[in-house]
Residue, then its C-alpha position, 0 to 999 in steps of 0.5 A: x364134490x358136495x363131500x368138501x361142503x360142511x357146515x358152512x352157509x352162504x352167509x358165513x364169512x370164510x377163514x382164508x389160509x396165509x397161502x391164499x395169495x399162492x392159491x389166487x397166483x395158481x387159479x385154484x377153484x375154492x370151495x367152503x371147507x370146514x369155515x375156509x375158503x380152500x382149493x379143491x383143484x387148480x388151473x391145468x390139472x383135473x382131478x385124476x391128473x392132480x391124484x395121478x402127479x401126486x403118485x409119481x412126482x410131487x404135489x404141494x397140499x395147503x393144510x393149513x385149515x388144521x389147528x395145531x396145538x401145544x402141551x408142555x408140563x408135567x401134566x400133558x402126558x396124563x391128560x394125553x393119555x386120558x383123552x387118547x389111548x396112546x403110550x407117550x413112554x413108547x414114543x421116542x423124542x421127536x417121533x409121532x404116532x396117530x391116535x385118537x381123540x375119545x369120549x366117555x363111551x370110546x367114540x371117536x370124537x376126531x383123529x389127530x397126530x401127536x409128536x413128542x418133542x421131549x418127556x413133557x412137550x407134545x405137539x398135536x394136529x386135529x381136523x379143522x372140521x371138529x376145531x372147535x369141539x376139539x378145543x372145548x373137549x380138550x379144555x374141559x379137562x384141563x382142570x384135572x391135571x396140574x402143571x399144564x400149559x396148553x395153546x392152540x395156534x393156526x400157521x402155514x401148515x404145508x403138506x409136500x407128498x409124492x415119491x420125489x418129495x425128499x430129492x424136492x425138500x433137500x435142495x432148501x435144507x442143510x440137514x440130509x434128509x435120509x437121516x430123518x424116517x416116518x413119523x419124526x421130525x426135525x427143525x430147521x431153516x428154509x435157505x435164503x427164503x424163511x427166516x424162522x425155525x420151522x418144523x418138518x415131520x415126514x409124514x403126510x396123508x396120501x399114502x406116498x412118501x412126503x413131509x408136512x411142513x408148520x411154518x410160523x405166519x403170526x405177521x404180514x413178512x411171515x405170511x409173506x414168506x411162507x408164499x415166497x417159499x411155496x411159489x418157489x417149490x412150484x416155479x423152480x421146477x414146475x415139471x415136477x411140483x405142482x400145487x394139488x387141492x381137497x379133490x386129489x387129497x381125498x382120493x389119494x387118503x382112500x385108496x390108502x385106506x386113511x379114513x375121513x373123520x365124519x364119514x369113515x369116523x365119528x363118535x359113534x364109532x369107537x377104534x375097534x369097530x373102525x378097524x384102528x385097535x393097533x392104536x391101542x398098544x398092549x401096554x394100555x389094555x391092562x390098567x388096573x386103576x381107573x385113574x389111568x384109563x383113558x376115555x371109553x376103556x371098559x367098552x374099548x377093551x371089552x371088544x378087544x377081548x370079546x370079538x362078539x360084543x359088535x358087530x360091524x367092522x370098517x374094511x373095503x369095497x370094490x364095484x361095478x358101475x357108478x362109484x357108490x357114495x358115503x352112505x350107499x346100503x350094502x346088501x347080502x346078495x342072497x337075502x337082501x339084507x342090509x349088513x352095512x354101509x359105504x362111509x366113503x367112495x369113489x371110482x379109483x384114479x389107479x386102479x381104474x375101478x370103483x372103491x370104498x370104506x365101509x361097515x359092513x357085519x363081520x360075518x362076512x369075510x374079504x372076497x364075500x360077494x356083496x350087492x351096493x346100493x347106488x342111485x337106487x339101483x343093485x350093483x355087484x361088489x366084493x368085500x377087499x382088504x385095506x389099503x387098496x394101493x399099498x403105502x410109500x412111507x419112508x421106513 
């Protein structure tokens, strides 16, 4: 489980969530993630079996180490559409879409999720591991746009995934719950239990059906609360909720086919080599003025339309053997060639057999056998199409 352990020493002093207390009630076992101190797992439930409850009833996630961040004014969507290459005018109110976070060269400096609340109101959550370069990305170009109004907070954000995730959510909410599809969101009360508004987005990263709950926690009865409302999903019907850590989290995303910002993502990569280009609507790929393009257009476009102009391509990898890692040399069978690399892998809890992200040279197509390297030895293995299980999301 090293993956989780980043930039973080011993000495450093960890970052504990407001669902701290629930985590310590649980027995969950931490780990240092991203400057906090997270459950990787919690007591009676091993890894597989956290990942395996997740596909068939409901598993709580605290995601609450990602910092979410406001934009309100005139300026937000030419600044959000300098810094990502979405088109705000396609999202309708209250919808999301992912996007991503770009430098001058088209690398991908985080990923994130940007909902609009209205034609000059957005909402975005980043990765807690690139916080504070995402702050200071973000805030350097601030000064270019005028009629702005940007914040960053941190709060209860809290993640309820799984097929059973909308039957769960609806005994705490007025609103029917049907009504509300992938990607939107909606604001409410929690019955009896969270005296403020929160927001509901259905959406989430495991693949399943699910929502992701920001719950306001500026006070000591808010953070109160907002433990009172996670222990009572899990109490209330314990056969069917349970509270699930970072472990189950990662390879639920993998075999999704969600990539991991700092193995499947980083500035070096740009969204067509990281098999993202959908994330580029036409509507953005003919800007004739330079002062609408967003970060990194020339070289983003270029391999759009000149499929030659690079080389490697995220896609997936199965195996044989022991699970290949972030970083494992995948080979040409014939030459022993090196033609790419696993970003992130693991033996699959569903599908009984290992899996990975990878980059590996588009000349080799899916179903091409490959060698990968692990723990220095040749291991058999086959180019595969993403996702590896098919996505739930409510359509």
């Amino acid at each position: 489980m090293n993956r989780f352990i980043r930039n973080n020493s011993t000495t450093t002093k960890l970052i504990k969530t407001p669902l701290y207390d629930s985590h310590l009630k649980y027995e969950a076992k931490f780990v240092p993630y991203a400057g906090y101190e997270m459950p990787i797992m919690y007591k009676g439930l091993s890894h597989i079996e956290s990942h395996k409850w997740v596909r068939s009833k409901v598993g709580l996630f605290d995601v609450s180490h990602m910092l979410q961040h406001t934009f309100k004014g005139k300026g937000s969507v030419g600044l959000l559409q300098k810094l990502t290459p979405i088109d705000l005018s396609l999202l309708k109110p209250n919808t999301s879409s992912l996007s991503v976070l770009l430098n001058d060269q088209g690398g991908i400096i985080d990923d994130c999720i940007i909902t609009k609340i209205k034609d000059d109101e957005y909402y975005m959550v980043t990765n807690a591991g690139c916080r504070e370069k995402d702050i200071s990305f973000i805030e350097r170009n601030l000064s270019k746009f005028e009629d702005l109004d940007y914040k960053n907070f941190d709060g209860t954000l809290l993640a309820i995934q799984g097929p059973k995730s909308s039957e769960l959510l609806s005994k705490f909410v007025n609103e029917d719950l049907n009504n509300l599809k992938f990607g939107s969101i909606l604001r409410t009360n929690i019955k009896s239990i969270i005296d403020n508004e929160i927001q509901i987005s259905r959406t989430g990263y495991t693949g399943e059906d699910g929502f992701e709950l920001s719950i306001p926690s500026n006070n000591v009865e808010e953070i109160k609360q907002s433990n009172e409302f996670f222990q009572t999903l899990v109490d209330e019907q314990p056969e069917l909720v349970q509270p699930i850590g970072l472990a189950a989290r990662d390879s639920l995303r993998l075999e999704a086919g969600m990539c991991l910002y700092g193995n499947d993502l980083n500035e070096e990569i740009t969204p067509v080599e990281s098999s993202l280009s959908w994330l580029i609507p036409k509507t953005r790929r003919n800007i004739e003025s330079k002062d609408l393009r967003f970060n990194g257009y020339d070289k983003i476009i270029e391999q759009i339309n000149n499929k030659s102009s690079f080389k490697t391509r995220r896609i997936g990898v199965t195996s044989k053997g022991p699970a290949p890692r972030s970083g494992s040399k995948i080979l040409n069978p014939e030459t022993d060639e090196v033609i790419g690399y696993v970003s992130s892998g693991l033996l699959s809890p569903i599908l009984g057999y290992n899996i990975g992200q990878a980059y590996i040279d588009k000349k080799f197509k899916i179903g091409s056998p490959v060698n990968i390297e692990v723990r220095g030895k040749k291991r058999e293995g086959t180019i595969t199409k993403l996702p590896f299980v098919a996505n739930n999301f409510f359509k």
